[in-house]
PDB file of N, CA, C and O in Angstrom:
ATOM      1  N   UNK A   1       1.603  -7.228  22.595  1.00  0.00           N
ATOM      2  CA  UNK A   1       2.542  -7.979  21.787  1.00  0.00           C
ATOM      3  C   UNK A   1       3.697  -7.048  21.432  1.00  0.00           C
ATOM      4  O   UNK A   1       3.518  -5.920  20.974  1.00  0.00           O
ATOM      5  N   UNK A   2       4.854  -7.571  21.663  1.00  0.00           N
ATOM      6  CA  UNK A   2       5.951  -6.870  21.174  1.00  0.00           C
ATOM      7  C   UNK A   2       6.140  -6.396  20.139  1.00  0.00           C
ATOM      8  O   UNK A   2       5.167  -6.942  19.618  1.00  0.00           O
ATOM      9  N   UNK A   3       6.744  -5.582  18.995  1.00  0.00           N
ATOM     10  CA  UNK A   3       7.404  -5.483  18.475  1.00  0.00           C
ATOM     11  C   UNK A   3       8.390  -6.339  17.576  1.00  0.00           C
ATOM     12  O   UNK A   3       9.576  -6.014  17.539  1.00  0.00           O
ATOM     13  N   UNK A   4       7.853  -7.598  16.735  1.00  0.00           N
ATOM     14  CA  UNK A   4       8.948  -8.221  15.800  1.00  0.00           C
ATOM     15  C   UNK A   4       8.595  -8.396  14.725  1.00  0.00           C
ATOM     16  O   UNK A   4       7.413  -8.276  14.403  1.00  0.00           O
ATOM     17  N   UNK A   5       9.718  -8.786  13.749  1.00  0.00           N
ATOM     18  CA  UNK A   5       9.427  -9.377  12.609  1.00  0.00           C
ATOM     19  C   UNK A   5       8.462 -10.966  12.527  1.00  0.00           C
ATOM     20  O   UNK A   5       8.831 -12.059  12.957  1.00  0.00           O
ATOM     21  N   UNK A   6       6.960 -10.581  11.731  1.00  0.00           N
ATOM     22  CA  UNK A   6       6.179 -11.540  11.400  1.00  0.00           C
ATOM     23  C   UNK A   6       6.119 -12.395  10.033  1.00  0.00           C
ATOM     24  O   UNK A   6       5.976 -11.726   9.009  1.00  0.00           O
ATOM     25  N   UNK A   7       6.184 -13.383   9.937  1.00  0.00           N
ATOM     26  CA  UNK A   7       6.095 -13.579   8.785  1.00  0.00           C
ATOM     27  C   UNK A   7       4.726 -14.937   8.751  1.00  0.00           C
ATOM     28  O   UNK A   7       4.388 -15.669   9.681  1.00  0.00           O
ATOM     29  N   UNK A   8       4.071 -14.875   7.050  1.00  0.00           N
ATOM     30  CA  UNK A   8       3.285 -16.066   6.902  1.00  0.00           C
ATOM     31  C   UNK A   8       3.544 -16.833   6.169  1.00  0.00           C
ATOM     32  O   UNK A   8       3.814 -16.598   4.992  1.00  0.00           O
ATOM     33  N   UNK A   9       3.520 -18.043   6.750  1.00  0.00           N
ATOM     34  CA  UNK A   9       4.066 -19.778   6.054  1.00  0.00           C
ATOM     35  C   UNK A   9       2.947 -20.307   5.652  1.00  0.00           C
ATOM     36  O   UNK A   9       1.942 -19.921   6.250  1.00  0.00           O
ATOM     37  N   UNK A  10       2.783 -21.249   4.628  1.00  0.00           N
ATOM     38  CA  UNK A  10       2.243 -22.465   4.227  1.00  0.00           C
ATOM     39  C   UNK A  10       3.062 -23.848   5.011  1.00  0.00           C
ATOM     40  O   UNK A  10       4.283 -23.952   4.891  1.00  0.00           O
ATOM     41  N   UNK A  11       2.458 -24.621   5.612  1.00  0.00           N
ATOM     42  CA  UNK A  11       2.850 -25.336   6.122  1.00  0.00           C
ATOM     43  C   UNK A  11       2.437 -26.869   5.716  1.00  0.00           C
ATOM     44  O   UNK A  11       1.247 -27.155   5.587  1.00  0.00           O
ATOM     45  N   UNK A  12       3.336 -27.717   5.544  1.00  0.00           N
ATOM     46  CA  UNK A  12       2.913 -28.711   5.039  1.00  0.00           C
ATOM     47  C   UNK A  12       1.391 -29.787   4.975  1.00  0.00           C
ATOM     48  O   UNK A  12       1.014 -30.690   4.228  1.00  0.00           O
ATOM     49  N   UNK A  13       0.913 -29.200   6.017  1.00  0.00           N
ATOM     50  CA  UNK A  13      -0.712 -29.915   6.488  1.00  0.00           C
ATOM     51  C   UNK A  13      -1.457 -28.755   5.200  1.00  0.00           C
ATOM     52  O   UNK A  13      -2.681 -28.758   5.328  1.00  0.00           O
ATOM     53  N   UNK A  14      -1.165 -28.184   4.498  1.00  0.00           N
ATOM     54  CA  UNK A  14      -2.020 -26.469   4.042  1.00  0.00           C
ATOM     55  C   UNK A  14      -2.805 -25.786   5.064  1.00  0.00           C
ATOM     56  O   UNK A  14      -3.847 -25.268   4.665  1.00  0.00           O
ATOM     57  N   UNK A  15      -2.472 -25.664   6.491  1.00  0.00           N
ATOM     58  CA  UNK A  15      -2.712 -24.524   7.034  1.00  0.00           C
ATOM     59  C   UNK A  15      -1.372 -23.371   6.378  1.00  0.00           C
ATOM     60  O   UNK A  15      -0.241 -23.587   5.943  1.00  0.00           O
ATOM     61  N   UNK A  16      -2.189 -22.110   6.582  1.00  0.00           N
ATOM     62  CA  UNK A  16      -1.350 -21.106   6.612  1.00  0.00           C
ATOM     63  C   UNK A  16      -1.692 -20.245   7.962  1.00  0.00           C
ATOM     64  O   UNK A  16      -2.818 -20.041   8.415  1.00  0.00           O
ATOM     65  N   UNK A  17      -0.117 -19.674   8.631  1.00  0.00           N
ATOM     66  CA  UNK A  17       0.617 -19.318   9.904  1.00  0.00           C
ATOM     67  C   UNK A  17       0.720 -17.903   9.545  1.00  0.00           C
ATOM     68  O   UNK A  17       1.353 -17.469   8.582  1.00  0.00           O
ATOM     69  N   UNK A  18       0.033 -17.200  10.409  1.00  0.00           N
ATOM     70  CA  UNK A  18       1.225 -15.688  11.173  1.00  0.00           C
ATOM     71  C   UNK A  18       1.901 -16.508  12.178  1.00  0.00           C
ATOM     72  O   UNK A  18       1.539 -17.397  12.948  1.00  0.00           O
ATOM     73  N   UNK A  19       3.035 -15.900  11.908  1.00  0.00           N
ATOM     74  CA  UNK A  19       4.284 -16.349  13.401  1.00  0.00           C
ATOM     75  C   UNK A  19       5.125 -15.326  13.401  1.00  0.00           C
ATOM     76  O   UNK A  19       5.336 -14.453  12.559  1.00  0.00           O
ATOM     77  N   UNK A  20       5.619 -15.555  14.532  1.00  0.00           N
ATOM     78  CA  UNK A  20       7.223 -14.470  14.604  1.00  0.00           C
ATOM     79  C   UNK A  20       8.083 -15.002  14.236  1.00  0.00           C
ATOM     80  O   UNK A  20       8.228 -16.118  14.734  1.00  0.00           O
ATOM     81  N   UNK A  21       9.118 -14.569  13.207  1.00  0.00           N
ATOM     82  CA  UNK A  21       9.641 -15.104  13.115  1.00  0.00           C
ATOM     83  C   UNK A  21      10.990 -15.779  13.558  1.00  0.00           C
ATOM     84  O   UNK A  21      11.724 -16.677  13.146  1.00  0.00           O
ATOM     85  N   UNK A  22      10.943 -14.788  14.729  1.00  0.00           N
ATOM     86  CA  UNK A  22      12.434 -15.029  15.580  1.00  0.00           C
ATOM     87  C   UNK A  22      12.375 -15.848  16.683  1.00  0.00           C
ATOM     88  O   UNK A  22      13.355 -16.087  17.388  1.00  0.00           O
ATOM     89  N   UNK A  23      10.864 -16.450  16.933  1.00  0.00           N
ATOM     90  CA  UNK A  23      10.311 -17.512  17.839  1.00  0.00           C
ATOM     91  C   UNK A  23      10.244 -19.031  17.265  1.00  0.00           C
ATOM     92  O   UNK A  23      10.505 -19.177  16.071  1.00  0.00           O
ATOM     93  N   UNK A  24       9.982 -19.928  17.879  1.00  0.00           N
ATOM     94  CA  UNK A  24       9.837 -21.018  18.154  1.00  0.00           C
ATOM     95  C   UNK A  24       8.629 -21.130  18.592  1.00  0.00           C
ATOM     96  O   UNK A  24       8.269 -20.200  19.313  1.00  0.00           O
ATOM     97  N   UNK A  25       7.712 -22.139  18.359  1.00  0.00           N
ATOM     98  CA  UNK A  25       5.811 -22.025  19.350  1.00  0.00           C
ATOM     99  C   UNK A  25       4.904 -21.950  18.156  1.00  0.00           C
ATOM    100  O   UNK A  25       5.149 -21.997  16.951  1.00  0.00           O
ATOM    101  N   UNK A  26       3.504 -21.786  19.002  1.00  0.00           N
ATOM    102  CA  UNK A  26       2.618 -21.909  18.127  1.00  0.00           C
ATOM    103  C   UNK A  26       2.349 -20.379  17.546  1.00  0.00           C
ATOM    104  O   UNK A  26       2.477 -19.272  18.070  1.00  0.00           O
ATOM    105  N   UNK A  27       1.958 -20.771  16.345  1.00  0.00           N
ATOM    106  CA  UNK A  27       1.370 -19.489  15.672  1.00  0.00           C
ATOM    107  C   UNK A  27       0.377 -18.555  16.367  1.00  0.00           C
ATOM    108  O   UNK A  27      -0.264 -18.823  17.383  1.00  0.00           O
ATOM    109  N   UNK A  28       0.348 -17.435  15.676  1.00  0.00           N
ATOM    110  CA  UNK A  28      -0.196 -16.481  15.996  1.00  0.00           C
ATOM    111  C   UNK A  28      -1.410 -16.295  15.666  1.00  0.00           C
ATOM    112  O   UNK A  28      -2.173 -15.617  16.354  1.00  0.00           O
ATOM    113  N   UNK A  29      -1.737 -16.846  14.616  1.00  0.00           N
ATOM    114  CA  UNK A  29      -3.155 -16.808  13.829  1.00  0.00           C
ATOM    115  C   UNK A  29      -2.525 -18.130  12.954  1.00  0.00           C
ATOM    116  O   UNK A  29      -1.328 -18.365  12.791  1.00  0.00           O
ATOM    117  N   UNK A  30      -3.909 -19.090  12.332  1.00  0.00           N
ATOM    118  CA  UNK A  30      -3.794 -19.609  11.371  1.00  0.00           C
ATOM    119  C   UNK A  30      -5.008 -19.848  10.441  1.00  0.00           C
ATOM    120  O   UNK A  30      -6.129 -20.083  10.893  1.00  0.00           O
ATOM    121  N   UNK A  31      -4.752 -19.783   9.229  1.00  0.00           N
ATOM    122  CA  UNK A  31      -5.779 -20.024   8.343  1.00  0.00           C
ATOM    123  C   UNK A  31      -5.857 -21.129   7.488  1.00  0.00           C
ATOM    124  O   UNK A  31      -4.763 -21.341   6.965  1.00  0.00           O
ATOM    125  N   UNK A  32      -6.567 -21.769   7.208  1.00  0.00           N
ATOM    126  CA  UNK A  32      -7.341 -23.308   6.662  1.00  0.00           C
ATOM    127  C   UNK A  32      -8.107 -22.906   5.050  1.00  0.00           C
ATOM    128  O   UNK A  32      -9.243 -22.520   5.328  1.00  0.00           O
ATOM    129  N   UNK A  33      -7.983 -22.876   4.107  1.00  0.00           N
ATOM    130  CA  UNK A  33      -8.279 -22.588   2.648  1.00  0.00           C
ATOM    131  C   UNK A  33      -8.963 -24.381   2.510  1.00  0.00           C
ATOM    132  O   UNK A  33      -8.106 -25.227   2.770  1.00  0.00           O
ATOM    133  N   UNK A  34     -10.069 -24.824   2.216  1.00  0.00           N
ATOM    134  CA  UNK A  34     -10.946 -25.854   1.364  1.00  0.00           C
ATOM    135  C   UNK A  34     -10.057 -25.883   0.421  1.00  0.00           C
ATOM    136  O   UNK A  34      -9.241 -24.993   0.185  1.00  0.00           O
ATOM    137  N   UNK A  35     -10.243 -27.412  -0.433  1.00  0.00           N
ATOM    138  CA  UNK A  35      -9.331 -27.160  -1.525  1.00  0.00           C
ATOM    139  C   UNK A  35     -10.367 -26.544  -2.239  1.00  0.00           C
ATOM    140  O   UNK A  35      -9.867 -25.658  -2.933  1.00  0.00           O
ATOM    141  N   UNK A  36     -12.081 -26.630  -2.450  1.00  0.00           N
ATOM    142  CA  UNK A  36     -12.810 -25.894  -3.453  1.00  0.00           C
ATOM    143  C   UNK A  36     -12.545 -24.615  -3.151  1.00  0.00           C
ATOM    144  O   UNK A  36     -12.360 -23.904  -4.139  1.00  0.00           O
ATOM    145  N   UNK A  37     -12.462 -24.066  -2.052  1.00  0.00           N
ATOM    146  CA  UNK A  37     -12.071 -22.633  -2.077  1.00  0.00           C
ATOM    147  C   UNK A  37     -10.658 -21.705  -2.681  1.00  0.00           C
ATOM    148  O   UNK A  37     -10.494 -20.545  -3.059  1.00  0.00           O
ATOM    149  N   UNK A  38      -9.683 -23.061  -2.514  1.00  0.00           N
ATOM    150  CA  UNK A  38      -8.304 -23.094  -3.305  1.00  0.00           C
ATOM    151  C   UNK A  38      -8.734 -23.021  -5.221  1.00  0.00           C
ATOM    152  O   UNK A  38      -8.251 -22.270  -6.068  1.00  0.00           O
ATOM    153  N   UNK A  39      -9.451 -23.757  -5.331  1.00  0.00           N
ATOM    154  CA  UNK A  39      -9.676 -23.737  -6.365  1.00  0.00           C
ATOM    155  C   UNK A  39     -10.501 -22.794  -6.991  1.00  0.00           C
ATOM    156  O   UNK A  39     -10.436 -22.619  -8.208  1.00  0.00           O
ATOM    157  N   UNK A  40     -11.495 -21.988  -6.062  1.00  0.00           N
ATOM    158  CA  UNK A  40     -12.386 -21.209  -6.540  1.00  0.00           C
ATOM    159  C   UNK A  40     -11.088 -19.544  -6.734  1.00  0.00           C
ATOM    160  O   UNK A  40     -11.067 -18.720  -7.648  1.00  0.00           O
ATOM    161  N   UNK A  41     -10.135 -19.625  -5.383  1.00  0.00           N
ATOM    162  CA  UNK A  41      -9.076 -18.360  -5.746  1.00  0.00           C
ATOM    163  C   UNK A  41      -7.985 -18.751  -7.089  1.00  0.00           C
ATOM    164  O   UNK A  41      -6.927 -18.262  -7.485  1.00  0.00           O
ATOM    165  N   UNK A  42      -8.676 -19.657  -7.444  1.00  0.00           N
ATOM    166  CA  UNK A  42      -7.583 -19.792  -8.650  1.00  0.00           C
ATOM    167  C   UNK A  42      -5.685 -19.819  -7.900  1.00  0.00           C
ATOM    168  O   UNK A  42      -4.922 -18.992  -8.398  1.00  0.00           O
ATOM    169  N   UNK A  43      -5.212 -20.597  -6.978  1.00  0.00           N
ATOM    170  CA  UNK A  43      -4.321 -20.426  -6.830  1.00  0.00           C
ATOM    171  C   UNK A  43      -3.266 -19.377  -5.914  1.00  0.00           C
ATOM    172  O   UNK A  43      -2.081 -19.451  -5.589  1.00  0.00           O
ATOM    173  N   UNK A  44      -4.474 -18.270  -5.666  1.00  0.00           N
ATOM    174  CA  UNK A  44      -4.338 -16.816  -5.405  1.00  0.00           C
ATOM    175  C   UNK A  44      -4.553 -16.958  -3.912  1.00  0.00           C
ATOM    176  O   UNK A  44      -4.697 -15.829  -3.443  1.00  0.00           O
ATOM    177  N   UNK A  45      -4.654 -18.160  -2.711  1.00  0.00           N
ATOM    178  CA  UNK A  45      -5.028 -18.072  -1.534  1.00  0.00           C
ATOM    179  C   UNK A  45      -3.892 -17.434  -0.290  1.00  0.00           C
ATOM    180  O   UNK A  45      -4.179 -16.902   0.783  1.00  0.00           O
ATOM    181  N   UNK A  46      -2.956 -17.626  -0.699  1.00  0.00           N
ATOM    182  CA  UNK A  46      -1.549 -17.016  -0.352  1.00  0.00           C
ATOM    183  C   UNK A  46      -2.022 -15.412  -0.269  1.00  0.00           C
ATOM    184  O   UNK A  46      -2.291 -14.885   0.810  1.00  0.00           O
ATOM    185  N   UNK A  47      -2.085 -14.735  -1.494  1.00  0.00           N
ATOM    186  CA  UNK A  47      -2.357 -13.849  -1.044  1.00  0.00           C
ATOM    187  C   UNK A  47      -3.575 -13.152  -0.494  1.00  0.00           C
ATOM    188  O   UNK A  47      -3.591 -11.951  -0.224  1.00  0.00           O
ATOM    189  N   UNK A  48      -4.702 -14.059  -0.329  1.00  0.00           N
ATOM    190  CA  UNK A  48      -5.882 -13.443  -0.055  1.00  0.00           C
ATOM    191  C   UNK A  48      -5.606 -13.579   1.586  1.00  0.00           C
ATOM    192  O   UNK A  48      -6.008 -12.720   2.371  1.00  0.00           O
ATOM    193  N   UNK A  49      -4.811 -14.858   2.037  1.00  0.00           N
ATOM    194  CA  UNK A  49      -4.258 -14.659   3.361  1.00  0.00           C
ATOM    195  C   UNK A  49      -4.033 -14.130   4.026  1.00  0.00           C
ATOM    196  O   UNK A  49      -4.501 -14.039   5.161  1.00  0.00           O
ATOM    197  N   UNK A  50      -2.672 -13.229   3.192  1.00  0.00           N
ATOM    198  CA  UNK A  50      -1.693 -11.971   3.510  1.00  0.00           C
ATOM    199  C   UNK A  50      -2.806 -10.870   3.970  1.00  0.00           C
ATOM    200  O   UNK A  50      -2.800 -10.314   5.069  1.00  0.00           O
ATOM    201  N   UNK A  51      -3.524 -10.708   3.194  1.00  0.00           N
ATOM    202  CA  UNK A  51      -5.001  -9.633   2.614  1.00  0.00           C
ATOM    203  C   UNK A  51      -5.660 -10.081   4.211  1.00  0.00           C
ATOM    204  O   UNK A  51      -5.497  -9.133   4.980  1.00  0.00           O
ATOM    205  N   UNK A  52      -6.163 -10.944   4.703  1.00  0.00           N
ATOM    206  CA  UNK A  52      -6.940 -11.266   5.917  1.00  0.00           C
ATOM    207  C   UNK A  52      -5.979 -11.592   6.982  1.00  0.00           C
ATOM    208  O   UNK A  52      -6.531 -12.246   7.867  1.00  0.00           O
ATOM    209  N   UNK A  53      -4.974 -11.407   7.162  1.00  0.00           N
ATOM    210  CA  UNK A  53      -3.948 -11.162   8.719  1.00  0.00           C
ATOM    211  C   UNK A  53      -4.106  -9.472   8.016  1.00  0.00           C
ATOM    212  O   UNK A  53      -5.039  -8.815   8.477  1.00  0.00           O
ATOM    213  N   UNK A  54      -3.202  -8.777   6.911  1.00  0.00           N
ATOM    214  CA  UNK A  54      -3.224  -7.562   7.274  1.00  0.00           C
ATOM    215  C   UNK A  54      -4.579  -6.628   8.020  1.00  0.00           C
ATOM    216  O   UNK A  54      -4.633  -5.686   8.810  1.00  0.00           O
ATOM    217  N   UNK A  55      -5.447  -7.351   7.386  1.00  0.00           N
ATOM    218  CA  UNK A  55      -7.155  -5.865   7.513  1.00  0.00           C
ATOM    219  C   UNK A  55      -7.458  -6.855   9.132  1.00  0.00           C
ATOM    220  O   UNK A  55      -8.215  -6.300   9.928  1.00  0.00           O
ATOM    221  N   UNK A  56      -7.015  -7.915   9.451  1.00  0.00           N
ATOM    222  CA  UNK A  56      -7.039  -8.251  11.307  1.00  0.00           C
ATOM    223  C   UNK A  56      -6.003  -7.360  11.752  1.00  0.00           C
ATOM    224  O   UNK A  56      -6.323  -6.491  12.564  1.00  0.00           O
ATOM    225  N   UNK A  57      -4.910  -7.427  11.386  1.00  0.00           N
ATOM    226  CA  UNK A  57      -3.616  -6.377  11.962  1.00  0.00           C
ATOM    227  C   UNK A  57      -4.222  -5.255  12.217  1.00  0.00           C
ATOM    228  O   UNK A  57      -4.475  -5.158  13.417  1.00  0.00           O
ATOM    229  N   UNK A  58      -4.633  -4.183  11.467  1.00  0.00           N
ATOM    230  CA  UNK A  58      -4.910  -3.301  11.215  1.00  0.00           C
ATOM    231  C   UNK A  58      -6.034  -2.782  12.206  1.00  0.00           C
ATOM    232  O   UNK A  58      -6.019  -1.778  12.917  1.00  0.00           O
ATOM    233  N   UNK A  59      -7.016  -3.752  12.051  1.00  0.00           N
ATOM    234  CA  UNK A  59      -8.060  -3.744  12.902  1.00  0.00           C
ATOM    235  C   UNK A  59      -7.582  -3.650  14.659  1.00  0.00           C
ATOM    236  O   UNK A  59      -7.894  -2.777  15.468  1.00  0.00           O
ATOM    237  N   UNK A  60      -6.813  -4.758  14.849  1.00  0.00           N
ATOM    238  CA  UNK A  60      -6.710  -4.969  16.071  1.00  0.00           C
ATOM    239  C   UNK A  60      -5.956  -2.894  16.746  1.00  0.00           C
ATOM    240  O   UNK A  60      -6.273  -2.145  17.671  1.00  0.00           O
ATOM    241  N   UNK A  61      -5.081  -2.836  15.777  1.00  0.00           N
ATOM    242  CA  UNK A  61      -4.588  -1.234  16.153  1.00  0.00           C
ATOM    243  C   UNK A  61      -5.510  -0.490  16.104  1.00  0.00           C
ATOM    244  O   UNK A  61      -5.473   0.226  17.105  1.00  0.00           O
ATOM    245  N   UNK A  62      -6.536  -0.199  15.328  1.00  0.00           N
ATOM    246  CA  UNK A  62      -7.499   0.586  14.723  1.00  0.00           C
ATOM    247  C   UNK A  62      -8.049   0.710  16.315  1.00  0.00           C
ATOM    248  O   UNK A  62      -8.150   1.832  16.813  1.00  0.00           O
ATOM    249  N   UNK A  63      -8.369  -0.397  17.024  1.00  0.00           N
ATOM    250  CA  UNK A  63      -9.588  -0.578  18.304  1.00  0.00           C
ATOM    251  C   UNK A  63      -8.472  -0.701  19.416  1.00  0.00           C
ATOM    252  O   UNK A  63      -8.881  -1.361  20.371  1.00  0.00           O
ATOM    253  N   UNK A  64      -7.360  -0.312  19.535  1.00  0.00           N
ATOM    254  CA  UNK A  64      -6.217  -0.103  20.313  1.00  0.00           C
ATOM    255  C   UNK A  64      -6.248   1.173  20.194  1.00  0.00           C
ATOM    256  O   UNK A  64      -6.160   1.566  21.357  1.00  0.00           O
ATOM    257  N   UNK A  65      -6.340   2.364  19.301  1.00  0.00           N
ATOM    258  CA  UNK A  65      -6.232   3.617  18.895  1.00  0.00           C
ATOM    259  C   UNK A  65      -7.491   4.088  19.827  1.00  0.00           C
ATOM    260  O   UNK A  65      -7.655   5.075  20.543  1.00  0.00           O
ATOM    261  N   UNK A  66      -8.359   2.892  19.494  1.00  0.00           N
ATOM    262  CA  UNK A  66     -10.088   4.176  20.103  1.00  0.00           C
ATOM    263  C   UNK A  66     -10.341   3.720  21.078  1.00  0.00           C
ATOM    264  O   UNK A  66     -11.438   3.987  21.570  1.00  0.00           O
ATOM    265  N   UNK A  67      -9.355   2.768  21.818  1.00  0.00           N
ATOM    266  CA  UNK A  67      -9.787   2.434  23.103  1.00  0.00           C
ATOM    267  C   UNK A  67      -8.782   3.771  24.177  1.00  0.00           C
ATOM    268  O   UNK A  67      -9.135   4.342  25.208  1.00  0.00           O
ATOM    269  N   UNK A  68      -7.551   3.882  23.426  1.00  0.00           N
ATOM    270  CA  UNK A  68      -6.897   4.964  24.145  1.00  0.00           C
ATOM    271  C   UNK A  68      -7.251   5.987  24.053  1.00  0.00           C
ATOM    272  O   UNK A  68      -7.069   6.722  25.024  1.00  0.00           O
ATOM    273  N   UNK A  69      -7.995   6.582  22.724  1.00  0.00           N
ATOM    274  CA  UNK A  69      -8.681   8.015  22.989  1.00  0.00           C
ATOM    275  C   UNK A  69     -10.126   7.979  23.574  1.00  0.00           C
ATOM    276  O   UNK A  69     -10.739   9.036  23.723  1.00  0.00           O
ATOM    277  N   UNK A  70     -10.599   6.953  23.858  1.00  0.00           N
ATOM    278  CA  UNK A  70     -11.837   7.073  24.472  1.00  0.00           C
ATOM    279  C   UNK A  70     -11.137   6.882  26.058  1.00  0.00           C
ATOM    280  O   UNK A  70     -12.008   6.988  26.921  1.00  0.00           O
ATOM    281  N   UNK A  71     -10.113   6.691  26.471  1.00  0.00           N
ATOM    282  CA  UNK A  71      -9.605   6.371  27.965  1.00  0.00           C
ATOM    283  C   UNK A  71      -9.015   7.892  28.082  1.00  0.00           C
ATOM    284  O   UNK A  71      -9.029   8.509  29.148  1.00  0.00           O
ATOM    285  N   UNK A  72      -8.537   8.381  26.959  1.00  0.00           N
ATOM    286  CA  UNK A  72      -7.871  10.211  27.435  1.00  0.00           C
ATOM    287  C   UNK A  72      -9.141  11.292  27.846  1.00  0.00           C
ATOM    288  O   UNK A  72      -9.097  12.282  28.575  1.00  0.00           O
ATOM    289  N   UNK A  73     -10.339  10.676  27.051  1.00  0.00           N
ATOM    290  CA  UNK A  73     -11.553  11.477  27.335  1.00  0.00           C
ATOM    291  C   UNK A  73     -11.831  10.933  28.652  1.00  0.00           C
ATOM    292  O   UNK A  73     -10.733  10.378  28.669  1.00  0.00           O
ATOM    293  N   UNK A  74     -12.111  10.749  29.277  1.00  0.00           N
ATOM    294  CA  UNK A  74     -12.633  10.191  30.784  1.00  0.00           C
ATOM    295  C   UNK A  74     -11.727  11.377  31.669  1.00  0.00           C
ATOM    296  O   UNK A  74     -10.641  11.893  31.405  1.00  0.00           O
ATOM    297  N   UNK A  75     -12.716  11.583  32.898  1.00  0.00           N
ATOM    298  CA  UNK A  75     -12.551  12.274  33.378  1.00  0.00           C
ATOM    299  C   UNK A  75     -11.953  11.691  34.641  1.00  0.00           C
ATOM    300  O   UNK A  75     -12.291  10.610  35.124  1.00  0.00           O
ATOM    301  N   UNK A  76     -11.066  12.477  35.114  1.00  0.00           N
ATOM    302  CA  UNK A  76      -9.737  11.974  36.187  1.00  0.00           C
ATOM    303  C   UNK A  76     -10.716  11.331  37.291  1.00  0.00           C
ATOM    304  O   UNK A  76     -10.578  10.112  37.386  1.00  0.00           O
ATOM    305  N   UNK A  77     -11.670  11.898  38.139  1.00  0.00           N
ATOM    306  CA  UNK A  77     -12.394  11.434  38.916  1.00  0.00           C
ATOM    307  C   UNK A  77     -13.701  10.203  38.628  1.00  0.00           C
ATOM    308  O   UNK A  77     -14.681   9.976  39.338  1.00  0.00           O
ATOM    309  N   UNK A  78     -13.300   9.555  37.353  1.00  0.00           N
ATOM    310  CA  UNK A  78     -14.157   8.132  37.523  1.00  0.00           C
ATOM    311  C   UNK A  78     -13.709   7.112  37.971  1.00  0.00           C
ATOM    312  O   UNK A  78     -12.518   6.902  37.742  1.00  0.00           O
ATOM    313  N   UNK A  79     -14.464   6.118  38.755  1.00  0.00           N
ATOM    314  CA  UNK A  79     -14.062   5.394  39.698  1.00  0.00           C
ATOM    315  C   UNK A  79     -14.593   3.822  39.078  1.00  0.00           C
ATOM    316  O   UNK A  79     -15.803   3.599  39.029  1.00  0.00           O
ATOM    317  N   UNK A  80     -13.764   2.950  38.696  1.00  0.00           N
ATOM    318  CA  UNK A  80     -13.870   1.728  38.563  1.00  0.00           C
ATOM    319  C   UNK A  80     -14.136   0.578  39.494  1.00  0.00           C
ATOM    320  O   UNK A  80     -13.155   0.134  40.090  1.00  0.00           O
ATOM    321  N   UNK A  81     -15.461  -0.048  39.743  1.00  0.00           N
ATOM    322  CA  UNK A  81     -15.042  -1.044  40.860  1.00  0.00           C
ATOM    323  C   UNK A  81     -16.474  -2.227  40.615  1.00  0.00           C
ATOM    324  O   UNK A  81     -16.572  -3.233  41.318  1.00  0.00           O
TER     325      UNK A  81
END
């Protein structure tokens, strides 16, 4: 994935969107809040959102990081097939 500015919407159905924001298309991730669960965050689901795309963000680099240092450890002569 490139490089852009992301942002997250509430969208009139109450899903909430990661998207790019300089695109057009479907989202990137979306999340679905119960209203009892709306009600159990007291209001606060917006940001518990933000809170669950960032620690996925994060993650997804985290296992991008240890997939490239576990690929620098390998030795020139292994053979894939």
């Amino acid at each position: 994935m490139t490089a852009s500015f992301l942002e997250i919407v509430e969208l009139p159905n109450g899903e909430i969107v990661l998207r790019r924001g300089d695109e057009e298309g479907e989202p990137l991730l979306t999340l679905y809040f119960s209203e009892e669960a709306k009600s159990y965050l007291q209001g606060n689901h917006l940001d518990i959102a933000k809170i669950m795309f960032d620690a996925g963000l994060h993650e997804v680099t985290r296992q991008g990081e240890s997939k490239d240092k576990q690929d620098d450890d390998l030795s020139s002569d292994r053979v894939l097939h």
